[in-house]
TISEVO-136459 format. One record per atom (N, C-alpha, C, O): residue number from 0; x, y, z; atom name. Coordinates in steps of 0.1 Angstrom, whole numbers. Layout:
BEGIN
    k     px     py     pz   a
  NUM      X      Y      Z  CA
...
% end
This chain:
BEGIN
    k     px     py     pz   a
    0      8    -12      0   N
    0      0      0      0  CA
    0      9     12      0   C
    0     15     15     10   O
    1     10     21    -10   N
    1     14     33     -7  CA
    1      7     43     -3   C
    1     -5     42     -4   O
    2     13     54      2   N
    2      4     66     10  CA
    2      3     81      3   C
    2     12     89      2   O
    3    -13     81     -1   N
    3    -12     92    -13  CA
    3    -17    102      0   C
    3    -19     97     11   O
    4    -19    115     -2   N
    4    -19    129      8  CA
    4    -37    123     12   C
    4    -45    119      4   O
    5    -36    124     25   N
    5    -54    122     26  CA
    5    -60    137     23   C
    5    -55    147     27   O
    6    -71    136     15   N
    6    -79    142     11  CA
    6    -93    149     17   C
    6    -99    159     14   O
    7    -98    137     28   N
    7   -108    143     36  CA
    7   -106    157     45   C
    7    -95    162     49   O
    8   -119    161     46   N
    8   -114    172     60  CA
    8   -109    164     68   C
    8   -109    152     69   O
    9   -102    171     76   N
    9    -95    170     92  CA
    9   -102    176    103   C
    9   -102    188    105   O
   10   -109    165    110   N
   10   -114    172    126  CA
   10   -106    182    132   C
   10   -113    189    140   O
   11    -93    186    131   N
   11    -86    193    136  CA
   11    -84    208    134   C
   11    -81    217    142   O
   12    -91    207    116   N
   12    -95    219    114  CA
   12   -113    221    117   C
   12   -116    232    121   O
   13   -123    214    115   N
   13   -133    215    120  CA
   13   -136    220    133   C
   13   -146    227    133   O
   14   -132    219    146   N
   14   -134    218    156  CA
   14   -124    234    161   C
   14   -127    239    172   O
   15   -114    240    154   N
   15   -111    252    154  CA
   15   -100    251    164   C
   15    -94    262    167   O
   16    -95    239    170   N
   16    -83    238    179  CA
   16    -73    242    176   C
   16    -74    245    164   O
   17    -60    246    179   N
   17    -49    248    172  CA
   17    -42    239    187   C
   17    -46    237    198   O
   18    -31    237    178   N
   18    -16    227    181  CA
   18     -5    237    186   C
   18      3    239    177   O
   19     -1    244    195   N
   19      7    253    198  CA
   19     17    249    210   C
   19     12    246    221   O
   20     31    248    208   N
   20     40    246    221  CA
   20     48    258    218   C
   20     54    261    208   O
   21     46    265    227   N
   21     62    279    227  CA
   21     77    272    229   C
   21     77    260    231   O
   22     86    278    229   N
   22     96    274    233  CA
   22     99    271    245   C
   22    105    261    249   O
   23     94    284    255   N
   23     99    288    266  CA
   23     89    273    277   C
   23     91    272    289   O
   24     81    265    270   N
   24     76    258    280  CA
   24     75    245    273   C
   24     66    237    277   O
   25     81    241    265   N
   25     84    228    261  CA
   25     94    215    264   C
   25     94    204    259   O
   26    103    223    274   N
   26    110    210    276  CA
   26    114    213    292   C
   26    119    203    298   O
   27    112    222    297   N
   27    115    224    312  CA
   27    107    217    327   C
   27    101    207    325   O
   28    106    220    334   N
   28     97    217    344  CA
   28     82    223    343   C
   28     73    215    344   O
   29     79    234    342   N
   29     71    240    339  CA
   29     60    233    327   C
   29     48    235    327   O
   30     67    225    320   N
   30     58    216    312  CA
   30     55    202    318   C
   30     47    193    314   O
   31     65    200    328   N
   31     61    184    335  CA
   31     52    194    343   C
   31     41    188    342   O
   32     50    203    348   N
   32     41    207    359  CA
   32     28    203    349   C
   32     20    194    351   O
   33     27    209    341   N
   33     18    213    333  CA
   33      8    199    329   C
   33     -4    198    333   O
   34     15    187    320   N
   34     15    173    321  CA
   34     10    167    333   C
   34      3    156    333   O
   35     12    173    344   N
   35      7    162    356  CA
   35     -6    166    355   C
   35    -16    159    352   O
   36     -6    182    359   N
   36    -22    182    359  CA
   36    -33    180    350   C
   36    -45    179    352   O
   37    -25    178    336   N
   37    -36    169    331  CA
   37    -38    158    329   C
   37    -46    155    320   O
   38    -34    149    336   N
   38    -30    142    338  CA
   38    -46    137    349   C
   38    -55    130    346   O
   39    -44    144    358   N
   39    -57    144    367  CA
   39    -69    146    364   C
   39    -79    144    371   O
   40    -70    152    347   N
   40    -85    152    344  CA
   40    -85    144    336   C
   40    -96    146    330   O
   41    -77    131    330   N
   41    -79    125    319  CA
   41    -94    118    320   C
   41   -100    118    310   O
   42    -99    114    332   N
   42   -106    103    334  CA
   42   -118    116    332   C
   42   -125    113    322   O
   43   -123    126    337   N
   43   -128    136    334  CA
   43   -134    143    321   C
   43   -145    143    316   O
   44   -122    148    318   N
   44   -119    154    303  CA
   44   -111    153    298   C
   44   -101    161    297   O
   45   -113    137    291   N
   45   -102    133    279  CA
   45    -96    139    268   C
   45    -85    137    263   O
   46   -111    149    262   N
   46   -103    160    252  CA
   46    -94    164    256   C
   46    -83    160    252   O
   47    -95    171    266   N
   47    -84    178    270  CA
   47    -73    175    270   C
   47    -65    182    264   O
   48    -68    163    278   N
   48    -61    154    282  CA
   48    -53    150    271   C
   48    -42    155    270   O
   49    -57    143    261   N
   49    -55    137    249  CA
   49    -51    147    236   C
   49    -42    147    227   O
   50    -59    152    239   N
   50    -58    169    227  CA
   50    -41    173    231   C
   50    -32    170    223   O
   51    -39    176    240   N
   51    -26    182    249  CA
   51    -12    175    249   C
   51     -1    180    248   O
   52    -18    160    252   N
   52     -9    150    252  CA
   52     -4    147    237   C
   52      3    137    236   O
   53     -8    152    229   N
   53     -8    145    209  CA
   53      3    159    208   C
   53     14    159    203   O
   54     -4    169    213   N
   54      5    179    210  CA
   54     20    184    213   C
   54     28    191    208   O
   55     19    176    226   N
   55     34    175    234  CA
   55     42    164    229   C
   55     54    166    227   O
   56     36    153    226   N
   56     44    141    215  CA
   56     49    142    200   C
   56     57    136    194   O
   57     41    150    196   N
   57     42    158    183  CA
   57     57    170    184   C
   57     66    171    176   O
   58     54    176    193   N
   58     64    186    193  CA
   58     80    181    197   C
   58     89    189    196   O
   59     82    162    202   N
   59     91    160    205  CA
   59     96    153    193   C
   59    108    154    190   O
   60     87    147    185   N
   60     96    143    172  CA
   60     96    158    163   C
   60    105    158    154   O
   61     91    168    164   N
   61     99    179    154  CA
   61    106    186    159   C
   61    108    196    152   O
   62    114    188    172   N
   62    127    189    177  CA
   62    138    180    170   C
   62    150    182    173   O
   63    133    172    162   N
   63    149    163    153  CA
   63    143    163    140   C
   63    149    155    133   O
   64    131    170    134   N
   64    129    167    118  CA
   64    116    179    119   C
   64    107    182    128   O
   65    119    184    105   N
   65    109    193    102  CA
   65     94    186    101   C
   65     94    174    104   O
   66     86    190     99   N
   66     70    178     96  CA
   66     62    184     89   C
   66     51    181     85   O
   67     69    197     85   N
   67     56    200     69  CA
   67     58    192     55   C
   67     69    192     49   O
   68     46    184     51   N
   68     47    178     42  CA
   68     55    164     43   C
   68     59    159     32   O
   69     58    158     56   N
   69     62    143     57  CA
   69     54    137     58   C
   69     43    142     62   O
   70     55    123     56   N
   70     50    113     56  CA
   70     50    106     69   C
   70     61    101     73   O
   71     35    103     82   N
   71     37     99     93  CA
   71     24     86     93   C
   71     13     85     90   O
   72     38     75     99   N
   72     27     63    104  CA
   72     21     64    117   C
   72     29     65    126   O
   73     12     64    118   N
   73      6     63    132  CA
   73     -1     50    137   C
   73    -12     46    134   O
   74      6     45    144   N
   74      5     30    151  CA
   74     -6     29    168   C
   74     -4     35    180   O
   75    -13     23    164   N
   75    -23     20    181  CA
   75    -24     33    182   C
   75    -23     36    194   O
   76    -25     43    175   N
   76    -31     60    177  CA
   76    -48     61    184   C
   76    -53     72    186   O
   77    -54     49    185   N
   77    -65     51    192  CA
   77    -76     58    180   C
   77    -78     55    168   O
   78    -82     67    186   N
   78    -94     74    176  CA
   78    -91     92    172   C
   78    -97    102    170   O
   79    -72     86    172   N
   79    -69     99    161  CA
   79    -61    112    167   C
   79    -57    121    159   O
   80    -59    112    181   N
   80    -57    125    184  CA
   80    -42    128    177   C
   80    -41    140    173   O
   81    -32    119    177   N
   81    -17    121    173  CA
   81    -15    125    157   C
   81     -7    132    152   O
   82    -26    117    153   N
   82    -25    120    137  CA
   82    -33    132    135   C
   82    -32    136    123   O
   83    -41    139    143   N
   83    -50    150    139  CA
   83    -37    165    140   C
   83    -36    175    133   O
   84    -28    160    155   N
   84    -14    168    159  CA
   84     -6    169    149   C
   84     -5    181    144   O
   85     -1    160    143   N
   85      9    158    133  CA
   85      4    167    121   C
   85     12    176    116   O
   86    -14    164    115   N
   86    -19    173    106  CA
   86    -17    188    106   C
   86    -14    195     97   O
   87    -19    191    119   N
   87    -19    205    121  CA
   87     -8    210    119   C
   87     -7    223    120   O
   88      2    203    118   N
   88     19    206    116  CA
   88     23    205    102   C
   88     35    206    100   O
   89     17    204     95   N
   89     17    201     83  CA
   89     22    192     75   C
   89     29    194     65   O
   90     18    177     81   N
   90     19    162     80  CA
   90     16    155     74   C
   90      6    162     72   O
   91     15    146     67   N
   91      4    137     57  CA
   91      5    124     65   C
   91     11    113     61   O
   92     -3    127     79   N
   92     -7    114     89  CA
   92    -14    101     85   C
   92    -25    104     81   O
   93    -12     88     86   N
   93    -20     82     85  CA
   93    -22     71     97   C
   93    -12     66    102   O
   94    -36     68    102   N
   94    -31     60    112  CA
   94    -40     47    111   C
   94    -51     46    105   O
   95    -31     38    119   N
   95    -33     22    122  CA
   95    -35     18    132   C
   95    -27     12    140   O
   96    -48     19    132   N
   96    -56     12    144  CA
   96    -64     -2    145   C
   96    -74     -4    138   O
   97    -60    -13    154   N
   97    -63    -27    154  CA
   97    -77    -26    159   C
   97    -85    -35    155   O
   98    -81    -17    168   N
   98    -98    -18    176  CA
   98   -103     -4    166   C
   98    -99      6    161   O
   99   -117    -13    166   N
   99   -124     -5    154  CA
   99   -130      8    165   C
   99   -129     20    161   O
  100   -135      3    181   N
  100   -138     10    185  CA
  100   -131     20    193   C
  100   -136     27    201   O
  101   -122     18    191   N
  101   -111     30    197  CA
  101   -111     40    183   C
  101   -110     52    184   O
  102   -113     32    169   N
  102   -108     42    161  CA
  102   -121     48    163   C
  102   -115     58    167   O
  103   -134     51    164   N
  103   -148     55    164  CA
  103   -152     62    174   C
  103   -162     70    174   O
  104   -138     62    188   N
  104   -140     72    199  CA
  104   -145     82    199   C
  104   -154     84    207   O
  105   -141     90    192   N
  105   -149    102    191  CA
  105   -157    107    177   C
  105   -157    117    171   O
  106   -168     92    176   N
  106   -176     99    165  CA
  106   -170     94    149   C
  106   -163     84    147   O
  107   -173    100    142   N
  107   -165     96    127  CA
  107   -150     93    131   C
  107   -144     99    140   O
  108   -147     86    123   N
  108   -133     81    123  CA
  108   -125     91    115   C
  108   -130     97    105   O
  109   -113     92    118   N
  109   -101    102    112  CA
  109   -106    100     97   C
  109   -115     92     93   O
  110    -97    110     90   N
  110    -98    104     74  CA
  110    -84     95     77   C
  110    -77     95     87   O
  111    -83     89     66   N
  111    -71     83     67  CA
  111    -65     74     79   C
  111    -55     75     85   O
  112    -76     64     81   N
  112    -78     57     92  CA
  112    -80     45     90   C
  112    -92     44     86   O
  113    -72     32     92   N
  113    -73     21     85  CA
  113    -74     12    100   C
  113    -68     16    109   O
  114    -82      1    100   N
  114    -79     -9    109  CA
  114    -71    -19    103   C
  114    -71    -24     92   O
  115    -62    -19    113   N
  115    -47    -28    109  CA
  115    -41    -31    120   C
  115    -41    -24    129   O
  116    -33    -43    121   N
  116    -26    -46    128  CA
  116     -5    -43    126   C
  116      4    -44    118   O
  117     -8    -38    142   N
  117      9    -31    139  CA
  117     18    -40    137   C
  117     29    -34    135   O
  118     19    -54    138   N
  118     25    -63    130  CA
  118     27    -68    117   C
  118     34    -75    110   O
  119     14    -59    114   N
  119     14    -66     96  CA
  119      8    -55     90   C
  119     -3    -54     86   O
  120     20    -41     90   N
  120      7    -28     87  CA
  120      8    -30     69   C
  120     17    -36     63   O
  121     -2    -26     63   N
  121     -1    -28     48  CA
  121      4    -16     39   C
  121     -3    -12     29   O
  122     16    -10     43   N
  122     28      0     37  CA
  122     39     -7     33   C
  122     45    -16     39   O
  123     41     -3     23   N
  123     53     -8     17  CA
  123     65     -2     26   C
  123     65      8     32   O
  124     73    -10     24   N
  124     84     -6     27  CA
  124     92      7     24   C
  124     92      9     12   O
  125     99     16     32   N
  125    102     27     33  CA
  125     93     40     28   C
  125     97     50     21   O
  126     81     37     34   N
  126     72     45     31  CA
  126     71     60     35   C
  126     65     70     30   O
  127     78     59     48   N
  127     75     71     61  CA
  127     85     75     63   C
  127     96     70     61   O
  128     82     87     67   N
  128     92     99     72  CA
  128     92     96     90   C
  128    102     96     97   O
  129     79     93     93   N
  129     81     92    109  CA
  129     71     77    107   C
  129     63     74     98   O
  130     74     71    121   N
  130     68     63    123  CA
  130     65     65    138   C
  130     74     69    146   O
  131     51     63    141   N
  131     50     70    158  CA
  131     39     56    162   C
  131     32     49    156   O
  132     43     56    178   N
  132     36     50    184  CA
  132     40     53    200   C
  132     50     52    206   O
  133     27     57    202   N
  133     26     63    218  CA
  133     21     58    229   C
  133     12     64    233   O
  134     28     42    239   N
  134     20     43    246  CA
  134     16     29    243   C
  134      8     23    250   O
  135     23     22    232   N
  135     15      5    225  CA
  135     25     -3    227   C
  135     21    -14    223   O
  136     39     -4    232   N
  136     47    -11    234  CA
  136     42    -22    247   C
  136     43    -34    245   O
  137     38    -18    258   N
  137     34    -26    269  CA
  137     23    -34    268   C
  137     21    -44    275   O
  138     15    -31    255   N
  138      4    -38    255  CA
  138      5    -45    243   C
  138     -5    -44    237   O
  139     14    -53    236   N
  139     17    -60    226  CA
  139     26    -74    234   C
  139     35    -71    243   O
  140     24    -85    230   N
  140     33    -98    238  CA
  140     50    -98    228   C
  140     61   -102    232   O
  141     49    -93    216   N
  141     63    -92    208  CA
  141     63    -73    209   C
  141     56    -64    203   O
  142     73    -73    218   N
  142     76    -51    213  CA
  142     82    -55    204   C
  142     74    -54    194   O
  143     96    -60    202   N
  143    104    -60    191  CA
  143     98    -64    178   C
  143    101    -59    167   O
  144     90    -73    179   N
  144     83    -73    167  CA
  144     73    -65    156   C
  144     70    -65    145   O
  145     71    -58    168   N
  145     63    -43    167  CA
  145     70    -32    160   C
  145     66    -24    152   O
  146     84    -34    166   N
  146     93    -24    163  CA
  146    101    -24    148   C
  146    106    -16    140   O
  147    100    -39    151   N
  147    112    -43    136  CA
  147     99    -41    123   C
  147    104    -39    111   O
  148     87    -40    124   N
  148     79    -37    116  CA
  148     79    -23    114   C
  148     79    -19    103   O
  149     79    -14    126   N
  149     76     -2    123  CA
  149     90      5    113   C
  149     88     13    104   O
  150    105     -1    118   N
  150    117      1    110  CA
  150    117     -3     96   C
  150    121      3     85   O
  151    113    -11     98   N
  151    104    -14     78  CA
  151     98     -7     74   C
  151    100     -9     62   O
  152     87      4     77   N
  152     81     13     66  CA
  152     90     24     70   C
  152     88     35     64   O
  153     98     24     78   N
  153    104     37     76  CA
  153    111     41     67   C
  153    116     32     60   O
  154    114     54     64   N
  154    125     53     51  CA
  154    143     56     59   C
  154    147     61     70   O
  155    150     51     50   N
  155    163     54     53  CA
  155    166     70     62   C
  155    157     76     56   O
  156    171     77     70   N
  156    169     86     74  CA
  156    155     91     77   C
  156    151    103     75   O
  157    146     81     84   N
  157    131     87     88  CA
  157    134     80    102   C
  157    142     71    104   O
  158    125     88    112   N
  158    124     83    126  CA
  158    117     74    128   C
  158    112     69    118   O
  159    115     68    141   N
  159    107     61    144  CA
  159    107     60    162   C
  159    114     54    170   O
  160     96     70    162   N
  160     94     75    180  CA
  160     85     63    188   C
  160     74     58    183   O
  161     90     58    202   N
  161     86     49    207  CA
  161     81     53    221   C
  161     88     63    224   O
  162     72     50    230   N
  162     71     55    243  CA
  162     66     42    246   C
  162     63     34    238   O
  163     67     42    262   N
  163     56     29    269  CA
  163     59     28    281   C
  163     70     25    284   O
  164     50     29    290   N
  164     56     27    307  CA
  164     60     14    309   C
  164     53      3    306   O
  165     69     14    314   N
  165     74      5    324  CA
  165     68      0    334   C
  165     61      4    343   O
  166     72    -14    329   N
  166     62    -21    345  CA
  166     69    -19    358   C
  166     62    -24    367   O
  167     79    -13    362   N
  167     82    -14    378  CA
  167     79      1    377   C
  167     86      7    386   O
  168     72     13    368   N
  168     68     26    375  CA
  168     60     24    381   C
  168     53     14    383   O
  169     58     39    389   N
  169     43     40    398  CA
  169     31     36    391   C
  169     22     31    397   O
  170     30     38    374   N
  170     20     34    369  CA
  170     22     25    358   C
  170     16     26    348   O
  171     32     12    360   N
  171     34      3    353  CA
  171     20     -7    355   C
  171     15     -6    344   O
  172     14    -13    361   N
  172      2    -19    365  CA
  172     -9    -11    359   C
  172    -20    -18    358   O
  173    -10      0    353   N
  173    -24      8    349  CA
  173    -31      6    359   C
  173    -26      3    370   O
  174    -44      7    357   N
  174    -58      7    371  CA
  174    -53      1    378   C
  174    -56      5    390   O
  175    -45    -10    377   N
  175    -43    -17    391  CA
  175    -31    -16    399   C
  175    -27    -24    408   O
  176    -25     -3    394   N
  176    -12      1    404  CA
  176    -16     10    413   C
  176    -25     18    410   O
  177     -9      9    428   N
  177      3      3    425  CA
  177      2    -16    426   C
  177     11    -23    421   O
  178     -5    -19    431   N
  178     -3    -35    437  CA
  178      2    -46    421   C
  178      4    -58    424   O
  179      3    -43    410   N
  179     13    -47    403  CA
  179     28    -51    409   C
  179     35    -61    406   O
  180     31    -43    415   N
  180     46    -48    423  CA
  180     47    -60    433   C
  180     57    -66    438   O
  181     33    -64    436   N
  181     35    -74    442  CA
  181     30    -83    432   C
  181     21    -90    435   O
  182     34    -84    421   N
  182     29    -90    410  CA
  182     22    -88    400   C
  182     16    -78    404   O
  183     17    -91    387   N
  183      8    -90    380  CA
  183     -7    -98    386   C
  183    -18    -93    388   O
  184     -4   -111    387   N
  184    -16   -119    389  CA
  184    -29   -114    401   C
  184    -41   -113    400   O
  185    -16   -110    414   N
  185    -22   -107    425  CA
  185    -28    -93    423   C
  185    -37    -90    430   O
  186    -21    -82    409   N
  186    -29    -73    413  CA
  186    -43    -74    403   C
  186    -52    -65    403   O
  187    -43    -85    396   N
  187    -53    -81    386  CA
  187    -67    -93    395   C
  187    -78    -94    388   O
  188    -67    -99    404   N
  188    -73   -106    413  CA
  188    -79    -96    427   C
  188    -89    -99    435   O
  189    -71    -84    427   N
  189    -72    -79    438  CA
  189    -86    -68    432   C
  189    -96    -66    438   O
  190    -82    -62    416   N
  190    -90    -55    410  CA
  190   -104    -61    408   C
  190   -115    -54    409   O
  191   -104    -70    406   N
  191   -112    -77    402  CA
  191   -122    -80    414   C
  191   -134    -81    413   O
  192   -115    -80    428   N
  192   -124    -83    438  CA
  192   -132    -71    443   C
  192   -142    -71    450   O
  193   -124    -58    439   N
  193   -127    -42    444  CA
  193   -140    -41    435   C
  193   -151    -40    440   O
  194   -135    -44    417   N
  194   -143    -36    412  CA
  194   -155    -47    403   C
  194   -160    -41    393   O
  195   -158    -56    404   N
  195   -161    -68    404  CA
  195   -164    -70    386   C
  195   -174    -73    380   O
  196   -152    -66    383   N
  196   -144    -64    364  CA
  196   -136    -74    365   C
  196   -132    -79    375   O
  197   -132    -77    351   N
  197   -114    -77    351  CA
  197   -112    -59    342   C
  197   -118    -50    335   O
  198   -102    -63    348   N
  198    -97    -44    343  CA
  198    -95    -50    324   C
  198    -94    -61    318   O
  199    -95    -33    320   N
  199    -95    -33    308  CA
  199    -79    -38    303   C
  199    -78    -46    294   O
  200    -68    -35    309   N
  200    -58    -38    308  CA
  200    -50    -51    320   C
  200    -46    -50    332   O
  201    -50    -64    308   N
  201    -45    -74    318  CA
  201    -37    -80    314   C
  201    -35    -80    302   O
  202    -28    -87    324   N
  202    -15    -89    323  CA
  202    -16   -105    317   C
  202    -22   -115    320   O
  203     -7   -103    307   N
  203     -2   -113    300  CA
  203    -17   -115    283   C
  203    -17   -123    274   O
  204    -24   -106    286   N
  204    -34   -105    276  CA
  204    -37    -92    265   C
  204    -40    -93    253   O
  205    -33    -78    274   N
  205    -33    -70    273  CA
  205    -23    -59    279   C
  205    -23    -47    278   O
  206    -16    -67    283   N
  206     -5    -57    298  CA
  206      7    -67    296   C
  206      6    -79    295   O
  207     17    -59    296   N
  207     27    -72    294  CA
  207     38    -64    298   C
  207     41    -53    294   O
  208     46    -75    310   N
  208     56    -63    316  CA
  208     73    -62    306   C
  208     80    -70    300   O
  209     74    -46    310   N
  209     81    -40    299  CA
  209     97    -35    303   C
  209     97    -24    309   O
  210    107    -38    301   N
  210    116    -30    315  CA
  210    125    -18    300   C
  210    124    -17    288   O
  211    130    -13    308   N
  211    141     -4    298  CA
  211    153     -8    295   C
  211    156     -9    283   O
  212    159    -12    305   N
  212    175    -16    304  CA
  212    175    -28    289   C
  212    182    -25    280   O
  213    170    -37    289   N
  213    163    -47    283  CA
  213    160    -40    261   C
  213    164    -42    249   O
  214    154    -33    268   N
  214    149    -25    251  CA
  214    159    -20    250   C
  214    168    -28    247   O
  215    164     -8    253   N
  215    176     -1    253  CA
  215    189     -4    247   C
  215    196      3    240   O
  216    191    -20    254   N
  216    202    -27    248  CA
  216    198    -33    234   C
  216    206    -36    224   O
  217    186    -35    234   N
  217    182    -44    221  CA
  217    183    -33    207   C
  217    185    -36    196   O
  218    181    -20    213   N
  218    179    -10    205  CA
  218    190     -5    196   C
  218    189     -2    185   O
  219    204     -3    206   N
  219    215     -3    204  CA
  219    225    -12    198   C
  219    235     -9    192   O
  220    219    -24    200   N
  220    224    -34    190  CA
  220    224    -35    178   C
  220    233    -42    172   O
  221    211    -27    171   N
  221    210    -31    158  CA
  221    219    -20    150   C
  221    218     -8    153   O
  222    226    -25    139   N
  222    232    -16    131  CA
  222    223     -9    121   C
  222    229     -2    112   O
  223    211     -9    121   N
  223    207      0    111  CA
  223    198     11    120   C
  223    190     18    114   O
  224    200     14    133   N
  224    191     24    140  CA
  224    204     28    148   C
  224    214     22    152   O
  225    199     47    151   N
  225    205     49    161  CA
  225    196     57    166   C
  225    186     62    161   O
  226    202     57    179   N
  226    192     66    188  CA
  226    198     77    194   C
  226    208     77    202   O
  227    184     92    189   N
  227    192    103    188  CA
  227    185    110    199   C
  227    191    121    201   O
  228    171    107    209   N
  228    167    109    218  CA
  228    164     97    230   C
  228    152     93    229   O
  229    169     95    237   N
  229    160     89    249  CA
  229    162     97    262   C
  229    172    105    266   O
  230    148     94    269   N
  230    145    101    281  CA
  230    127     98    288   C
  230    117     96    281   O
  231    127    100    300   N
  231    118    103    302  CA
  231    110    109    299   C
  231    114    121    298   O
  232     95    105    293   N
  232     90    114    284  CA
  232     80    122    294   C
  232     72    128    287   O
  233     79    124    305   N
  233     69    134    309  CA
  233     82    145    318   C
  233     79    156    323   O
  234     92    140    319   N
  234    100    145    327  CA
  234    107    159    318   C
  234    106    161    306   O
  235    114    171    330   N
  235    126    179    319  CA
  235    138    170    315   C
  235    145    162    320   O
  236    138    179    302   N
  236    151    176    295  CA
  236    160    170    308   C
  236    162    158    307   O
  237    165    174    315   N
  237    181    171    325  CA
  237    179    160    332   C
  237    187    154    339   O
  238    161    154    328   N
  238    164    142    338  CA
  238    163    131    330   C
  238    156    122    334   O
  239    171    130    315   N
  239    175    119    308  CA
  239    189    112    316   C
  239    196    103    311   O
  240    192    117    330   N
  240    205    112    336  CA
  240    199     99    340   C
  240    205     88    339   O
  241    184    102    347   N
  241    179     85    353  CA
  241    182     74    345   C
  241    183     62    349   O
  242    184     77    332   N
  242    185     62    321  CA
  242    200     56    325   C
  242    202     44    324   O
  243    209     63    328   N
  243    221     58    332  CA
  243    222     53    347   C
  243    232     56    354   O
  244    214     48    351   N
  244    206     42    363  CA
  244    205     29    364   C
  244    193     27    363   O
  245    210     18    365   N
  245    206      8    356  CA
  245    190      3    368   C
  245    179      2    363   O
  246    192      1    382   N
  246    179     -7    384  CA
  246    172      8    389   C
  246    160      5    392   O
  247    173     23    392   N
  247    167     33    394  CA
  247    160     35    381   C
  247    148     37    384   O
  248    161     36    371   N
  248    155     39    360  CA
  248    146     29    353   C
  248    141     30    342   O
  249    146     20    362   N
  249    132      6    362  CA
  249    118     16    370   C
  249    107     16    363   O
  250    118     22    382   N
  250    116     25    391  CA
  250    112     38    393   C
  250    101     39    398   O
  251    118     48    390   N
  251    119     64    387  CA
  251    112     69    371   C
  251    104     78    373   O
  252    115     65    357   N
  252    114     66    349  CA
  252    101     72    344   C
  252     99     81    336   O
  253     92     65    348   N
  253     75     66    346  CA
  253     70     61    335   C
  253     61     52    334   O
  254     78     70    320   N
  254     77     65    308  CA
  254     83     71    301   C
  254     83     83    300   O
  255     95     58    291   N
  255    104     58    282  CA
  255     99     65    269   C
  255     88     61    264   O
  256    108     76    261   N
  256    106     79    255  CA
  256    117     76    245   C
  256    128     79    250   O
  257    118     71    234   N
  257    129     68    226  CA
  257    127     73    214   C
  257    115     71    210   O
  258    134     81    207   N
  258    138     84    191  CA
  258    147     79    186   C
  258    158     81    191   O
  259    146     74    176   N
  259    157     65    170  CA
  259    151     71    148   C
  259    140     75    142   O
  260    165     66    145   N
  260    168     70    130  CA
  260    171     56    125   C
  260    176     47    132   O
  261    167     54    112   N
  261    168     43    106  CA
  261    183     48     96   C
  261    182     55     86   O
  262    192     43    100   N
  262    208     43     92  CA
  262    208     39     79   C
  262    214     44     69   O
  263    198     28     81   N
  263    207     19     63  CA
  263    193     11     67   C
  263    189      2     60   O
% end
């Protein structure tokens, strides 16, 4: 499948939002302050939340590559918010979503919105300028296989941005942290007795524990990628020191952010 410019409107222009990071609050504390608190209305007001969060992940892959008029895969993007970010940057997003009703979340589906699976997306090879996925690494049983796919549509010198919490953070467990640390099994039994569910996210089905040190090395190994950003991705810039942590940055980290370049 190749990727011609999508042609539909964009919710992004419909709805009258704009995509804006200044300089002066994009990478300091002031923007982790900012991040936490929305953080607290996700469950509330997800626009918000989500709207905010697409635009701070957006603004971190064009700190290493311009995005007017590139070519972006968007992987487990849910019902669009990353690819509507990317649009407004002047992107030619397309995204790949495995749940129909995640892609439907809000109403009509993106244009340029395919249900697909991020192991077998249907782009030809070296298709993309970026390849993004925010957030889908923990919840796949192969990451690397996730990844070695997404390195395949990329093009020779195009990115490919990765995030995903870690299972020993404060919110490696999702709903059911913290009690994840005393296990997976025990916390998803403990949930289940509170909230008389199984949670939406479960371990070894849906939840699958993730560490850093582990990817990192795997990442670094390969000769056709390098990596030109890692760090905490809700943290400031200075606290990319925790990665050189080896069992603190299991622990402290929250959620890994990696950029990497496809070499060859």
């Amino acid at each position: 499948m190749s990727l011609p410019s999508p042609t539909l409107h964009d919710r992004s222009e419909e709805d009258g939002r704009a995509y804006h990071v200044t300089e002066k609050n994009r990478t300091g504390f002031r923007r982790s302050i900012r991040l936490y608190r929305l953080f607290r209305v996700e469950q509330t007001d997800p626009d918000l939340f989500y709207r905010n969060l697409a635009e701070d992940a957006v603004q971190q892959v064009a700190d290493h590559c311009e995005l007017t008029g590139r070519t972006v895969v968007d992987i487990g993007g849910g019902n669009g918010w990353f690819s509507s970010a990317f649009r407004a940057r002047g992107s030619n997003s397309y995204l790949f979503e495995p749940d129909l009703t995640e892609l439907r979340g809000r109403g009509r589906p993106l244009a340029a919105a395919v249900v697909a699976d991020g192991y077998w997306l249907p782009v030809r090879d070296a298709a993309a300028d970026v390849v993004f996925s925010s957030n889908v690494l923990e919840h796949v049983s192969d990451p690397m296989g996730l990844i070695e796919e997404m390195v395949r549509v990329a093009r020779v010198g195009g990115l490919v941005y990765l995030s995903f919490t870690n299972w020993y953070s404060p919110w490696g467990g999702h709903e059911m942290s913290p009690w994840h640390y005393l296990g997976p099994r025990f916390a998803e039994r403990r949930y289940v007795r509170r909230n008389q569910k199984l949670p939406k996210n479960r371990p070894g089905v849906t939840l699958f524990t993730l560490h850093i040190g582990p990817l990192l090395r795997q990442l670094r190994a390969r000769p056709d990628l390098e990596i030109v950003a890692a760090r905490p991705r809700y943290y400031p810039n200075w606290c990319r020191f925790l990665l050189r942590l080896p069992l603190l940055r299991e622990f402290f980290t929250w959620n890994l952010m990696v950029i990497v370049r496809r070499v060859r």
